[in-house]
Steps between C-alpha positions, in 0.01 A plus 500: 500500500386420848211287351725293259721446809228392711365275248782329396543421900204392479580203291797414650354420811159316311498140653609284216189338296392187665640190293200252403461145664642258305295273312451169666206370321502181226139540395427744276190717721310561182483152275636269785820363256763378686786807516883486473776726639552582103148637476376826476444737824267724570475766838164570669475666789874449623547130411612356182298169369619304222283431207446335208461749241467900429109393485508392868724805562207752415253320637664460864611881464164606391294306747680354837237441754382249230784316498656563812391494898552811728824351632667498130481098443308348181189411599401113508824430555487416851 
């Protein structure tokens, strides 16, 4: 009883999960189309990107350093 007090404590007073970045991209990371708010969105690491298709999904999920550089923005985008 004390344990199943303790736990349930316990997750009451868990911080809250963090809420992801919003997406602020409008080129799709993976096939370089031009994105729309209306568009798929995917969350790596924290931040959500917008892409093109469930296609571009995977493969960002799959493989980010690919796609992405160490400071979460779509690389050759800059």
């Amino acid at each position: 009883m004390l344990y199943a007090a303790l736990f349930s404590l316990a997750v009451l007073t868990a911080p809250a999960a963090d809420k992801a970045k919003p997406a602020t991209n409008t080129i799709d990371p993976i096939c370089r189309m031009k994105t729309t708010p209306k568009d798929q969105v995917v969350v790596v690491r924290g931040q959500e990107y917008r892409v093109c298709s469930k296609h571009c999904a995977g493969s960002l999920q799959k493989d980010p350093d690919k796609y992405l550089e160490k400071d979460g923005s779509v690389k050759g985008a800059k």
